[in-house]
C-alpha positions as CSV (number, residue, x, y, z in Angstrom):
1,X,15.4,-19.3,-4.9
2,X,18.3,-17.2,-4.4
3,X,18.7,-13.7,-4.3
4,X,20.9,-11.5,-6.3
5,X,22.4,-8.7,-4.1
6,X,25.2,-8.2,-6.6
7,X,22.6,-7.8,-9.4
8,X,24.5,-5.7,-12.4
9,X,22.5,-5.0,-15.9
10,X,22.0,-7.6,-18.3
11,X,22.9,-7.3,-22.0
12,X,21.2,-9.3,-24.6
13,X,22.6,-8.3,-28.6
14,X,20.4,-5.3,-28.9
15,X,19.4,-5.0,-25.1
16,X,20.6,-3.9,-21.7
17,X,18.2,-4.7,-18.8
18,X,19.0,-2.4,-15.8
19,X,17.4,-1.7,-12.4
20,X,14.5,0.7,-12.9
21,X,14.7,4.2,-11.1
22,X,12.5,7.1,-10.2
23,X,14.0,8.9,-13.3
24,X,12.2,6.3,-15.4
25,X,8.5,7.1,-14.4
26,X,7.8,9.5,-16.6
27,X,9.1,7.9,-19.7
28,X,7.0,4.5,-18.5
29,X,4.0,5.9,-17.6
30,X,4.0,7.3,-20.8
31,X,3.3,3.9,-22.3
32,X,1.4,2.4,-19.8
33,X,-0.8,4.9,-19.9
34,X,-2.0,4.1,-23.3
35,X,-5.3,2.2,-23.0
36,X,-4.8,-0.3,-25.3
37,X,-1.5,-1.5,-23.3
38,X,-2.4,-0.6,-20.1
39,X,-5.4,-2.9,-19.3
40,X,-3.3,-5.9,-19.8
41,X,-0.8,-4.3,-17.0
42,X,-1.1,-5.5,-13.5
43,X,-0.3,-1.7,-11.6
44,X,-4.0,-0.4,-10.9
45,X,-2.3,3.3,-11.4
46,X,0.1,4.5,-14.1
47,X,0.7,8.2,-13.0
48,X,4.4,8.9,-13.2
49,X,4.2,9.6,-9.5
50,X,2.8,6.6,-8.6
51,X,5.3,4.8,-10.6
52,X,8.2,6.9,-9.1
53,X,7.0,5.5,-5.4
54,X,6.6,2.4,-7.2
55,X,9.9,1.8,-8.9
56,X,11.7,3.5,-5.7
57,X,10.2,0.3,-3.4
58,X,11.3,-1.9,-5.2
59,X,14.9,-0.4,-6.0
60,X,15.2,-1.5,-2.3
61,X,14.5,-4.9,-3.1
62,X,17.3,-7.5,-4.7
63,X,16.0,-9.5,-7.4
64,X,15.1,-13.3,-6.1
65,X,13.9,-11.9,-2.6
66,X,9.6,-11.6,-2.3
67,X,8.1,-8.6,-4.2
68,X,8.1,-7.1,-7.9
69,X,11.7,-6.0,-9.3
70,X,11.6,-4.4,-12.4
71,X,13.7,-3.5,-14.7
72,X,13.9,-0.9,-17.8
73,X,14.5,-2.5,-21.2
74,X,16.9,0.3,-23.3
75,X,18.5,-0.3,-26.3
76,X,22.3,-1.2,-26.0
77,X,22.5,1.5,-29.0
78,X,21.9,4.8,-28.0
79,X,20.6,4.1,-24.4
80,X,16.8,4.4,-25.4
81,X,14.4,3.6,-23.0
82,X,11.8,1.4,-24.5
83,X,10.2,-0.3,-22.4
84,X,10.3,-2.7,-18.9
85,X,10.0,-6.0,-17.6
86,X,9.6,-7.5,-14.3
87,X,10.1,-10.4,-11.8
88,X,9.2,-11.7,-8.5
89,X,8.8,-15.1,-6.9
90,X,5.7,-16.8,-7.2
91,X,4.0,-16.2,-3.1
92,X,4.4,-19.5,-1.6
93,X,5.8,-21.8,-4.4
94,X,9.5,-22.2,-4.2
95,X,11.8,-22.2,-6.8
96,X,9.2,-20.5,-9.5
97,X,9.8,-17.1,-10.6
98,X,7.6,-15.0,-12.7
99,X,7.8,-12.6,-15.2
100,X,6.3,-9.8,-16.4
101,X,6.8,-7.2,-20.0
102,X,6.0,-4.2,-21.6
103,X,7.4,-2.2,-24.6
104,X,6.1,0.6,-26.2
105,X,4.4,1.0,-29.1
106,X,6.3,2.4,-31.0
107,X,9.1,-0.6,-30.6
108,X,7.2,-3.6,-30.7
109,X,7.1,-5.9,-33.3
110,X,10.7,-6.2,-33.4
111,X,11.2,-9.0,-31.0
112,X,12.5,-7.2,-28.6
113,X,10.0,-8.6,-25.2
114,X,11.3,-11.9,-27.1
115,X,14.8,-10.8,-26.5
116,X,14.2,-9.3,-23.0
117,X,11.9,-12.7,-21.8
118,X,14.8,-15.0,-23.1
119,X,17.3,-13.2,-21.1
120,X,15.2,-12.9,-18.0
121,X,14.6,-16.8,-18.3
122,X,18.7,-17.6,-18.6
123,X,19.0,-15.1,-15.5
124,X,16.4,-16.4,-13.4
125,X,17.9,-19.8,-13.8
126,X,21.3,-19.3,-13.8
127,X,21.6,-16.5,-11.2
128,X,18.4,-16.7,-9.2
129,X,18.4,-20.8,-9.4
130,X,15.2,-21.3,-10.5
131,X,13.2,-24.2,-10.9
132,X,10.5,-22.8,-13.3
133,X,10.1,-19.4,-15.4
134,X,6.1,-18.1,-15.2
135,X,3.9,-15.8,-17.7
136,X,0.4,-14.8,-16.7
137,X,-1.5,-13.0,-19.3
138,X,-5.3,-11.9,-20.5
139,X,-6.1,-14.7,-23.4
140,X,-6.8,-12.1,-25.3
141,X,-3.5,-10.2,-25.2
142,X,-2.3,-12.3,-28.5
143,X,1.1,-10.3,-28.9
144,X,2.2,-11.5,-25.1
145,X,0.9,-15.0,-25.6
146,X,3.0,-14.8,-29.0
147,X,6.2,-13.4,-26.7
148,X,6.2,-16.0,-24.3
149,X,5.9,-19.0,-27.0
150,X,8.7,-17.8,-28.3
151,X,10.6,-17.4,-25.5
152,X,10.4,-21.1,-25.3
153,X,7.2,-21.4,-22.6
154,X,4.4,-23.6,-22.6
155,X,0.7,-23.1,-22.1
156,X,0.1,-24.8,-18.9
157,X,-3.7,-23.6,-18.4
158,X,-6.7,-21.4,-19.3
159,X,-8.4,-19.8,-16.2
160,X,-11.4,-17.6,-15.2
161,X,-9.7,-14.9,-13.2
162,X,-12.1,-12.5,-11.1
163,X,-11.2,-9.0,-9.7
164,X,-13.7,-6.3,-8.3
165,X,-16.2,-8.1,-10.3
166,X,-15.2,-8.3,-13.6
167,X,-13.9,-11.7,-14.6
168,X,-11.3,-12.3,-17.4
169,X,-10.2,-15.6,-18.4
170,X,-6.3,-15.6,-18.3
171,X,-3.2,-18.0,-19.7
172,X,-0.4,-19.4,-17.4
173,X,2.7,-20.3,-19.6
174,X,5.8,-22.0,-18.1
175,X,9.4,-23.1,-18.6
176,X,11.4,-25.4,-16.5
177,X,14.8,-25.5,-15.9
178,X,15.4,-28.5,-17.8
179,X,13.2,-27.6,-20.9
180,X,15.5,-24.2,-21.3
181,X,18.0,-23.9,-24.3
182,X,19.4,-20.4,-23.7
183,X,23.0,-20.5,-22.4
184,X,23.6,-19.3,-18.8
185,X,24.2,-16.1,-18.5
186,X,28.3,-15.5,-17.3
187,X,29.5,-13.4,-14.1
188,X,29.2,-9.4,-15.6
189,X,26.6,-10.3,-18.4
């Protein structure tokens, strides 16, 4: 994988995807902070000044290098902030890049993670030269299951997953390069 030093916000029809920053935290932990969305989140914390440290780590970070990137989803209309997505290569498996979601209540149902997923898959491929796009997600968090199979990823397996004693049984879904129909993305999208 390659990183993106250069990385500039992408724009979808209704979406621009932008580096997240410390000014974001509150607005995010807002949502994530809700108890039905956050226990599908992988942050253990969702305090805005957690998430300020957070989001100011990984500001240092160019997307395609190791470690979480994320990014705030707003919409292109109006610049509302509703929600984020992340990525990060997969620790010790070249070439795959995974992908993470989250938009707020209020805003979903609209296909907007859809919208945001897609893009992050013609990015990771085209920019990032990915081999493979990956989702992990509870099995029972049907809305992100629904996202990613219509992003266009496949359910590759069903696993028991156990952390701090507690064991969840969790989806892996996948795309490869060569299974993706979204166009590449072009220099200054």
């Amino acid at each position: 994988m390659r990183p993106d030093p250069s990385f500039s916000p992408i724009e979808t029809a209704r979406l621009r995807l932008r580096r997240s920053s410390s000014e974001d935290a509150e607005t995010i932990s807002a949502y994530r902070s809700i108890p039905d969305i956050g226990r599908y989140q992988g942050w253990d914390r969702t305090d805005a000044p957690f998430l300020r440290h957070e989001l100011d780590v990984m500001a240092t970070r160019a997307p395609g290098e190791p470690g979480w990137v994320q990014l705030t989803v707003e919409l292109l209309e109006g610049g509302t902030l509703i929600g984020d997505v992340g990525m990060s290569p997969a620790d010790g498996e070249p070439g795959v890049l995974k992908v993470g979601y989250t938009i707020a209540p209020g805003h979903q149902g609209k296909g907007y993670a859809t919208e945001a997923v897609r893009a992050l898959i013609s990015y990771g491929f085209s920019r990032l030269d990915a081999d493979v796009v990956r989702i992990y997600a509870d099995a029972d968090n049907l809305a992100s299951i629904r996202v990613a199979e219509k992003a266009g990823l496949t359910l590759i397996e069903r696993f028991e997953y156990e952390d701090e004693g507690e064991t969840s049984l969790v989806v892996r879904y996948e795309i490869r390069r060569d299974e993706a129909s979204a166009p590449p993305l072009e220099d200054g999208d």
